[in-house]
TIFILO-757193 format. One record per residue: x, y, z of N, C-alpha, C in turn. Coordinates in pm, whole numbers, padded with zeros to 5 digits, always signed. Example, Ala and Ser with C-alpha at 12.3 -4.5 7.8 and 13.67 -1.06 7.14 Angstrom:
% TIFILO-757193
+01319-00569+00780+01230-00450+00780+01320-00330+00780;+01285-00225+00708+01367-00106+00714+01290+00003+00787;
This chain:
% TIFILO-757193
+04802-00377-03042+04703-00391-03147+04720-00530-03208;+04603-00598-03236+04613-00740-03275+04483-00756-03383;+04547-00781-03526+04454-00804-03594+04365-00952-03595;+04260-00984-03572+04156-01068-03585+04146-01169-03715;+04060-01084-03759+04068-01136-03918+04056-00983-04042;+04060-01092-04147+04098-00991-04304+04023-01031-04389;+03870-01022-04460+03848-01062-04516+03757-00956-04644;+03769-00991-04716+03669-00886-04870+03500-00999-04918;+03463-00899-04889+03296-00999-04961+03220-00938-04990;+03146-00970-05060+03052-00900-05165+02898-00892-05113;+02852-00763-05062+02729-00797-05023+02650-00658-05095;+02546-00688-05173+02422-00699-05236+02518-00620-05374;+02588-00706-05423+02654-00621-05541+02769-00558-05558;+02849-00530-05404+02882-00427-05404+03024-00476-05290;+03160-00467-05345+03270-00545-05238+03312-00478-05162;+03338-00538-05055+03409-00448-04927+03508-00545-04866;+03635-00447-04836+03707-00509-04724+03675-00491-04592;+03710-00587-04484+03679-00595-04382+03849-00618-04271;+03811-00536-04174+03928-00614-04092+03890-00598-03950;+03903-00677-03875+03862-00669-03753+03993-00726-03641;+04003-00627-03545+04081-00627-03488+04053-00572-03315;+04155-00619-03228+04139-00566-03085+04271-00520-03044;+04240-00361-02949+04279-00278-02922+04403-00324-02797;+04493-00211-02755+04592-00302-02627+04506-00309-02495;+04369-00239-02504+04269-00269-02381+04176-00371-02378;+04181-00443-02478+04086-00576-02538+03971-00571-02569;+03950-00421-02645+03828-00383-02685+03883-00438-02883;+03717-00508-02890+03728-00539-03036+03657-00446-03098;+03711-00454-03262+03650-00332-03352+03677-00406-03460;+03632-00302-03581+03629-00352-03736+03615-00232-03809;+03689-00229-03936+03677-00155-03997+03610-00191-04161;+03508-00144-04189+03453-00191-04321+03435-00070-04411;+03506-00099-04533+03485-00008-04630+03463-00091-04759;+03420+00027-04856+03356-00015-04984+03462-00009-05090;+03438-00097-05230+03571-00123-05308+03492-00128-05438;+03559-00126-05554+03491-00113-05685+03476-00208-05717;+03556-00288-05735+03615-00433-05706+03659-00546-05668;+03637-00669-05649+03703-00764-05561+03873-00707-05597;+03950-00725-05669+04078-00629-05651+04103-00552-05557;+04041-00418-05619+04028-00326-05514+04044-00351-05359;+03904-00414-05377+03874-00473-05226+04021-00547-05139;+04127-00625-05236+04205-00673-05168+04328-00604-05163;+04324-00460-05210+04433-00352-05175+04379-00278-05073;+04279-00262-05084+04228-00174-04966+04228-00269-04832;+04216-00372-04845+04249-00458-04747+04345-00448-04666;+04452-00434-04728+04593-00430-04718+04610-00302-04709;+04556-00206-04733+04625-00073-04698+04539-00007-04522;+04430-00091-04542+04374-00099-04408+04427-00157-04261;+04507-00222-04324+04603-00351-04234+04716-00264-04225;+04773-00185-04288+04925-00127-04254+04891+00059-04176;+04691+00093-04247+04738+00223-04142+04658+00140-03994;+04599+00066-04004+04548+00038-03843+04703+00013-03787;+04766-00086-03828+04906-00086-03735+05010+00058-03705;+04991+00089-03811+05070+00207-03804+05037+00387-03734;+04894+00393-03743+04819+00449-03697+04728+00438-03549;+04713+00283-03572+04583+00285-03451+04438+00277-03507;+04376+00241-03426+04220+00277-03464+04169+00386-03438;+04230+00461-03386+04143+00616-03358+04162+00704-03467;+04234+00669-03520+04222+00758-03666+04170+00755-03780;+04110+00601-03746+04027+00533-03862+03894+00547-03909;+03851+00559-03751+03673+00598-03686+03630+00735-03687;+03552+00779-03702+03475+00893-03648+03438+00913-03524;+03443+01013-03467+03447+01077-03360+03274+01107-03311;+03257+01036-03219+03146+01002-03139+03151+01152-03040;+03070+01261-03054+03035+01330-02928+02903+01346-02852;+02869+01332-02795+02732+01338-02669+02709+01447-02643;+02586+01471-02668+02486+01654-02609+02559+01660-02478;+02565+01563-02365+02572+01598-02224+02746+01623-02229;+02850+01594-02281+02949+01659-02307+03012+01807-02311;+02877+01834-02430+02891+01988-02399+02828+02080-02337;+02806+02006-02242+02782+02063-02097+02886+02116-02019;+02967+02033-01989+03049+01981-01964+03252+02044-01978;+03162+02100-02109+03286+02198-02171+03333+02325-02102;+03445+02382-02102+03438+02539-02024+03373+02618-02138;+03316+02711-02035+03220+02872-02122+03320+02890-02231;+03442+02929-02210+03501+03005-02270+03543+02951-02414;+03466+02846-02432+03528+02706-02561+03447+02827-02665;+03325+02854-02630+03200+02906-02719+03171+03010-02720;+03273+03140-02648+03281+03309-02646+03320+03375-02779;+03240+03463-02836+03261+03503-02940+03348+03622-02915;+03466+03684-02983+03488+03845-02960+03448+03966-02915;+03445+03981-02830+03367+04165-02840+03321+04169-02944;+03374+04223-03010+03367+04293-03134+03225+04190-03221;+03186+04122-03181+03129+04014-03246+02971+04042-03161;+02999+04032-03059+02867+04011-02947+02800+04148-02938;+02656+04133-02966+02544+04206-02970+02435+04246-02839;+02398+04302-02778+02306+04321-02686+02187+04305-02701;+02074+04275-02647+01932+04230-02699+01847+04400-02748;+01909+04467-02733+01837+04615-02750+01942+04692-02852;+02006+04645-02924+02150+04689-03019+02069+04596-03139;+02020+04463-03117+01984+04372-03223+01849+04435-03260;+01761+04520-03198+01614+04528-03212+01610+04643-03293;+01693+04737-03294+01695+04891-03381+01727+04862-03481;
Protein backbone atom coordinates (compact mmCIF):
# COMPACT_ATOMS: atom_id res chain seq x y z
CA UNK A 1 0.00 0.00 0.00
CA UNK A 2 1.45 3.39 -1.03
CA UNK A 3 -0.06 6.58 -0.20
CA UNK A 4 -0.21 9.22 -3.17
CA UNK A 5 -1.25 12.27 -1.80
CA UNK A 6 -3.10 13.96 1.49
CA UNK A 7 -4.88 16.76 1.00
CA UNK A 8 -8.26 18.76 2.82
CA UNK A 9 -10.23 21.42 0.57
CA UNK A 10 -13.11 23.09 0.70
CA UNK A 11 -15.59 22.61 -1.97
CA UNK A 12 -18.91 24.57 -2.20
CA UNK A 13 -18.74 25.39 1.63
CA UNK A 14 -18.17 22.42 2.92
CA UNK A 15 -14.30 20.62 3.92
CA UNK A 16 -13.18 17.36 3.13
CA UNK A 17 -10.20 15.27 3.50
CA UNK A 18 -8.86 13.52 0.73
CA UNK A 19 -6.26 10.73 0.37
CA UNK A 20 -5.39 8.94 -2.51
CA UNK A 21 -3.48 6.05 -2.68
CA UNK A 22 -2.40 2.66 -4.74
CA UNK A 23 -3.00 -0.77 -3.84
CA UNK A 24 0.08 -3.79 -3.84
CA UNK A 25 -1.64 -4.56 -7.45
CA UNK A 26 -1.19 -0.91 -8.74
CA UNK A 27 -4.65 -0.17 -8.74
CA UNK A 28 -5.21 3.60 -7.64
CA UNK A 29 -8.03 4.79 -5.29
CA UNK A 30 -9.09 7.67 -2.97
CA UNK A 31 -10.84 8.09 -0.19
CA UNK A 32 -12.99 11.37 0.35
CA UNK A 33 -14.88 12.28 3.29
CA UNK A 34 -16.67 15.24 4.76
CA UNK A 35 -15.38 17.42 7.91
CA UNK A 36 -17.02 20.26 9.92
CA UNK A 37 -14.05 21.97 9.68
CA UNK A 38 -10.78 22.71 8.07
CA UNK A 39 -9.44 21.17 11.61
CA UNK A 40 -11.49 18.50 11.50
CA UNK A 41 -10.72 17.95 8.04
CA UNK A 42 -6.96 17.62 9.07
CA UNK A 43 -7.66 14.86 11.79
CA UNK A 44 -9.69 13.02 9.74
CA UNK A 45 -6.98 13.19 7.37
CA UNK A 46 -4.79 11.60 9.53
CA UNK A 47 -6.98 9.11 10.92
CA UNK A 48 -7.69 8.15 7.27
CA UNK A 49 -3.94 7.69 6.69
CA UNK A 50 -3.38 5.29 9.75
CA UNK A 51 -6.74 3.00 9.08
CA UNK A 52 -5.91 2.73 5.18
CA UNK A 53 -2.36 1.48 6.34
CA UNK A 54 -3.47 -0.44 8.95
CA UNK A 55 -6.52 -1.80 7.51
CA UNK A 56 -6.30 -1.67 3.73
CA UNK A 57 -8.71 -0.24 1.41
CA UNK A 58 -11.28 -2.82 1.47
CA UNK A 59 -12.57 -1.83 4.55
CA UNK A 60 -12.87 1.63 3.74
CA UNK A 61 -15.21 1.25 0.51
CA UNK A 62 -18.46 -0.15 0.05
CA UNK A 63 -19.12 -3.21 -1.35
CA UNK A 64 -20.02 -3.22 -5.05
CA UNK A 65 -22.44 -6.34 -5.96
CA UNK A 66 -23.82 -7.12 -9.62
CA UNK A 67 -27.47 -8.64 -10.45
CA UNK A 68 -25.45 -11.28 -12.64
CA UNK A 69 -23.57 -12.42 -9.41
CA UNK A 70 -26.48 -13.62 -7.96
CA UNK A 71 -26.90 -15.81 -10.39
CA UNK A 72 -24.18 -17.17 -9.83
CA UNK A 73 -24.65 -17.92 -6.12
CA UNK A 74 -25.59 -21.60 -4.84
CA UNK A 75 -29.61 -22.22 -4.38
CA UNK A 76 -29.04 -23.01 -1.08
CA UNK A 77 -27.61 -19.22 -0.08
CA UNK A 78 -31.62 -18.20 -0.43
CA UNK A 79 -33.65 -21.51 1.11
CA UNK A 80 -35.93 -20.60 3.64
CA UNK A 81 -36.82 -23.39 6.51
CA UNK A 82 -39.50 -25.79 6.11
CA UNK A 83 -41.20 -24.55 8.54
CA UNK A 84 -41.18 -21.18 6.70
CA UNK A 85 -42.09 -22.31 2.99
CA UNK A 86 -45.67 -22.23 1.76
CA UNK A 87 -47.27 -24.08 -1.25
CA UNK A 88 -49.19 -22.10 -3.93
CA UNK A 89 -52.62 -23.80 -2.79
CA UNK A 90 -51.77 -23.50 1.31
CA UNK A 91 -51.26 -19.51 0.40
CA UNK A 92 -54.78 -19.25 -1.51
CA UNK A 93 -57.20 -20.62 1.47
Amino acid sequence: MKIISRTTRKINGNWYARVRYEDDNGKKGELLRGADGKSDAENLKAKLVTELLEKGHRNSSPVKLHLGSLFNMPKTTFTCPPSLTRTARESKE
